[in-house]
C-alpha positions as CSV (number, residue, x, y, z in Angstrom):
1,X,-62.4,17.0,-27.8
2,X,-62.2,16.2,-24.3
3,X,-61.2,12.4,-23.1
4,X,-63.7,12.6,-20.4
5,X,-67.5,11.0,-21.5
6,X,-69.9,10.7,-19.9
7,X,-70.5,6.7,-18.2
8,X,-74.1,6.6,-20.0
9,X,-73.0,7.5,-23.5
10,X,-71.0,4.2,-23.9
11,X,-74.0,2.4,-22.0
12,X,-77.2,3.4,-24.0
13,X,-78.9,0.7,-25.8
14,X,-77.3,-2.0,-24.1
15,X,-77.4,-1.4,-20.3
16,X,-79.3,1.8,-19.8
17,X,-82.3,3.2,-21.9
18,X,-83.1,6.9,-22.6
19,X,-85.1,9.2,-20.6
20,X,-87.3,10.1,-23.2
21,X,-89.2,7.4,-25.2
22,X,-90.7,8.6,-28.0
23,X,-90.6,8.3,-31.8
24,X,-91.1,11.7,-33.9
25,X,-89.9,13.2,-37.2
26,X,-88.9,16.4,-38.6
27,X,-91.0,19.7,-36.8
28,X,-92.5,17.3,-34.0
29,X,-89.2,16.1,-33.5
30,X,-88.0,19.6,-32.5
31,X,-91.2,20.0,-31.0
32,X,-91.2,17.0,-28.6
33,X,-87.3,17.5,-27.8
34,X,-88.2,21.4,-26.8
35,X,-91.2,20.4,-24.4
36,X,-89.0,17.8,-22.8
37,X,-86.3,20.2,-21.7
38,X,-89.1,22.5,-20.5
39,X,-91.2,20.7,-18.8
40,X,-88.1,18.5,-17.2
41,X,-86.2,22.4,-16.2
42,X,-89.9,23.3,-14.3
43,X,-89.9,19.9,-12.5
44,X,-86.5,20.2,-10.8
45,X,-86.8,23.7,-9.7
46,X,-90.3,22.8,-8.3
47,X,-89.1,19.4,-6.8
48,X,-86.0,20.8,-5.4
49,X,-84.9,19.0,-2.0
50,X,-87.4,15.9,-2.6
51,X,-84.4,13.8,-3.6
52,X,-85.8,13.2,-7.5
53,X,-83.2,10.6,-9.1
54,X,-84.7,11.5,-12.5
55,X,-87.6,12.6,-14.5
56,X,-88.5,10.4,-17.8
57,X,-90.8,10.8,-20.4
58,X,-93.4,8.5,-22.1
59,X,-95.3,9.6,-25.3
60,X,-97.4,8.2,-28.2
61,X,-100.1,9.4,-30.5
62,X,-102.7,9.7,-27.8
63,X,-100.9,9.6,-24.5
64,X,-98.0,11.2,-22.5
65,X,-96.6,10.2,-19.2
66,X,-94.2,11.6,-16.7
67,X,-92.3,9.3,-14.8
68,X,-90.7,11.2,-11.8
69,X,-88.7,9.1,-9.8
70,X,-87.7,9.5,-5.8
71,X,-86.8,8.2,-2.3
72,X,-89.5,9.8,-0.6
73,X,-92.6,9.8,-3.0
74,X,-94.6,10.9,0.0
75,X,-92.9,14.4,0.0
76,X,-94.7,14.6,-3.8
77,X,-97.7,12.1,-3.6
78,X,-99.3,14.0,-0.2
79,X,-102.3,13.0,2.0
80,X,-104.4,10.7,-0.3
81,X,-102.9,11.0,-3.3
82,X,-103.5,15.3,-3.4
83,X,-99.9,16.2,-4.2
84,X,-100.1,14.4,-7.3
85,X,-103.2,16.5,-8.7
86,X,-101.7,19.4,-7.8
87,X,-98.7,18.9,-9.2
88,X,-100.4,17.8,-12.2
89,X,-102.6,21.1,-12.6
90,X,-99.4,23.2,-11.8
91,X,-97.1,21.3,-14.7
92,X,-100.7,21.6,-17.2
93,X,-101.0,25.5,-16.3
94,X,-96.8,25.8,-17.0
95,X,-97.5,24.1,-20.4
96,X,-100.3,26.5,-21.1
97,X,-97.9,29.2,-20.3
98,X,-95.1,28.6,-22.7
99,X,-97.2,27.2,-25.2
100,X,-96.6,23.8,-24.8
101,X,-98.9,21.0,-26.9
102,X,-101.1,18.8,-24.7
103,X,-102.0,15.2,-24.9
104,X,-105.7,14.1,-24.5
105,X,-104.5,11.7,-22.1
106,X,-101.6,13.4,-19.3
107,X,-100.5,11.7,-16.4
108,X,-97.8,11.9,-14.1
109,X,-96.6,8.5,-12.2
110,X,-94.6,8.5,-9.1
111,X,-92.3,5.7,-8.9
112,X,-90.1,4.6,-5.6
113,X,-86.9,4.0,-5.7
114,X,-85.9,1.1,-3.2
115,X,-82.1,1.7,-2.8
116,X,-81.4,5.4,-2.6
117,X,-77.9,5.0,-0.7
118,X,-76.9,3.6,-4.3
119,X,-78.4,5.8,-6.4
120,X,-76.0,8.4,-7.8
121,X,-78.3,11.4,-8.4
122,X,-79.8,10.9,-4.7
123,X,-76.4,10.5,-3.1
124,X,-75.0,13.9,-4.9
125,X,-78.1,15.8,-3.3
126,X,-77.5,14.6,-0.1
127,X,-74.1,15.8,-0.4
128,X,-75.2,19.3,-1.8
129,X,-77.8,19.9,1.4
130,X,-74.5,18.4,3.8
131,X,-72.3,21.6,2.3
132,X,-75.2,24.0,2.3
133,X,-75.7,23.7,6.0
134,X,-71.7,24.0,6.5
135,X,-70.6,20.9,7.5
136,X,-66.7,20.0,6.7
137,X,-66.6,18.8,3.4
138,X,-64.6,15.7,4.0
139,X,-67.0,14.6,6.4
140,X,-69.7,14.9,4.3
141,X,-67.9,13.0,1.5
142,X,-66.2,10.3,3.3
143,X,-70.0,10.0,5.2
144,X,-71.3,9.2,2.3
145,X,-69.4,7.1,0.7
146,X,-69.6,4.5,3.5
147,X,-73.1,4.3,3.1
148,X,-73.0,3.6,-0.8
149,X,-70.5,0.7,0.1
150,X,-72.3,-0.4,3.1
151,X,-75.0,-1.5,0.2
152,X,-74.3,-4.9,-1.0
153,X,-74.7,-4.9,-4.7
154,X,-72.4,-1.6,-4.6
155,X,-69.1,-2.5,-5.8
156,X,-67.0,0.6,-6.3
157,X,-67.9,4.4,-5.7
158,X,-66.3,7.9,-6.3
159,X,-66.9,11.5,-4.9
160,X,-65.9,14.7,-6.5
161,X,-66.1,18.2,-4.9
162,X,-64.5,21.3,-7.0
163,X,-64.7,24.5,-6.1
164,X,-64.2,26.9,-3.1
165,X,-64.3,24.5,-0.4
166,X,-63.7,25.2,3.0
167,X,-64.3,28.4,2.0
168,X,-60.6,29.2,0.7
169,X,-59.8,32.1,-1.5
170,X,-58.4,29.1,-3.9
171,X,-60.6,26.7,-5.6
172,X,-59.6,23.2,-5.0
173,X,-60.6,19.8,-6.4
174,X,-60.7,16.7,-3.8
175,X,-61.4,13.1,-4.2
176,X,-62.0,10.5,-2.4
177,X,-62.8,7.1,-3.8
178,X,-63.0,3.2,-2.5
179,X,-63.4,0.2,-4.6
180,X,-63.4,-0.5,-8.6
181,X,-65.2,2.2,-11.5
182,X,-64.3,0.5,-14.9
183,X,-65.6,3.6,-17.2
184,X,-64.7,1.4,-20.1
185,X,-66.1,-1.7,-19.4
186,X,-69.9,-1.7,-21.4
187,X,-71.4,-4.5,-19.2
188,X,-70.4,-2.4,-16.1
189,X,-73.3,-0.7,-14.5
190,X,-71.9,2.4,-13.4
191,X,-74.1,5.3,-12.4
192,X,-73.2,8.6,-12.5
193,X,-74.6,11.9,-11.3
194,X,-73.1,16.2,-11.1
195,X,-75.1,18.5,-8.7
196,X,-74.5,21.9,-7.5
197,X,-74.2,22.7,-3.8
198,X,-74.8,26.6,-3.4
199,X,-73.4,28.6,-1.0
200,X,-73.1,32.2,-0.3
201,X,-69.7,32.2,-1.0
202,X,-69.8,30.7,-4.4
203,X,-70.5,27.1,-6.1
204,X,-69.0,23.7,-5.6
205,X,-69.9,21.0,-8.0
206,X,-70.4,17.5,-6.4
207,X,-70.0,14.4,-8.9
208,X,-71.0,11.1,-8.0
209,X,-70.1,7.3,-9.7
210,X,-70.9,4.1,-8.3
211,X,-69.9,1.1,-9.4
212,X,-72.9,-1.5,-9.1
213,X,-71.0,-4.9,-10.9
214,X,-71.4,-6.9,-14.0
215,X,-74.7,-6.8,-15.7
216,X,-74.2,-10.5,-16.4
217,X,-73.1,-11.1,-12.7
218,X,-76.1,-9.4,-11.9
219,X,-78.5,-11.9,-13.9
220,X,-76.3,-14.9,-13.3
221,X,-77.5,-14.2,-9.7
222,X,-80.8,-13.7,-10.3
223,X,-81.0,-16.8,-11.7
């Protein structure tokens, strides 16, 4: 077993909730689990380069709901709301396709996301489309990480890139990292993210963590 978890395993239940919320058991169980994966795999090829922090999932008896999440909702919502319904009829006809059981009621809900400079999954996109256009890796990396700690409620962040960088015969790892990341401290909100950055010379994997405080530090000020 490896020693490296991943920051939400420690963190569900408490601090961070799943991305699919639904109750099922035994055959719909498997089905529900293998429609998620589907669906979710046909959303991020088809919402590639619209920074999309994550895709959730809603269900009940009646209803299902896809939550997509992004910096730039207008690159998905459209002129009057037209993106939406196509990208509705496009996800329905894909479901068709594979076989995939539909609700009476199927909707799909855009949602905003306010600070994308601290959102992990956002950041490690950014990142990807900085290498694909060839810019020097450490600029890109040390780039970005001052503007995730330029944010205020950021406390801590850390950058990965592994692979062929540069575009050395050698594949390399480099870090570079400013502030705290406690991995093992539960009440720490850390967000974490991996992407891929392709390039015609291979892949390099980009991984993200940022550090956002003390959940209790973070209600204590609310209050």
């Amino acid at each position: 077993m490896s020693k490296i978890v991943h920051p939400y395993a420690h963190r569900l239940g408490t601090i961070r909730g799943w991305k699919s919320r639904w109750f099922a058991n035994g055959q719909k169980y498997k089905d529900f689990l293998k429609n998620d994966i589907l669906i979710r795999d046909f959303l991020e090829k088809k919402l590639k380069g619209k920074y999309v922090s994550s895709i959730e999932f809603e269900r009940d008896q009646k209803s299902t709901k896809i939550i997509i999440k992004t910096s730039r909702p207008g690159f998905i919502i459209g002129k009057s709301g037209d993106g939406t319904v196509k990208l509705t009829k496009e996800v329905i006809k894909e479901m068709k396709r594979k076989n995939i059981s539909l609700s009476p009621d199927f909707s799909i809900d855009i949602v905003e996301i306010r600070n994308p400079d601290s959102d992990a999954m956002i950041v490690a996109q950014q990142i990807a489309e900085g290498l694909e256009r060839r810019l020097p890796f450490r600029r890109v990396s040390k780039q970005m990480l001052d503007k995730i700690m330029y944010d205020k409620g950021v406390k801590g962040a850390k950058i990965v890139l592994s692979g062929r960088l540069g575009g050395n015969e050698m594949a390399r790892r480099e870090e570079v990292k400013r502030g705290g990341i406690p991995l093992q401290f539960i009440r720490g909100d850390v967000d974490y993210a991996t992407y891929r950055a392709n390039l015609p010379y291979g892949v390099i994997g980009v991984k993200v963590w940022i550090y956002k405080g003390d959940t209790l530090e973070t209600k204590q000020n609310n209050k």
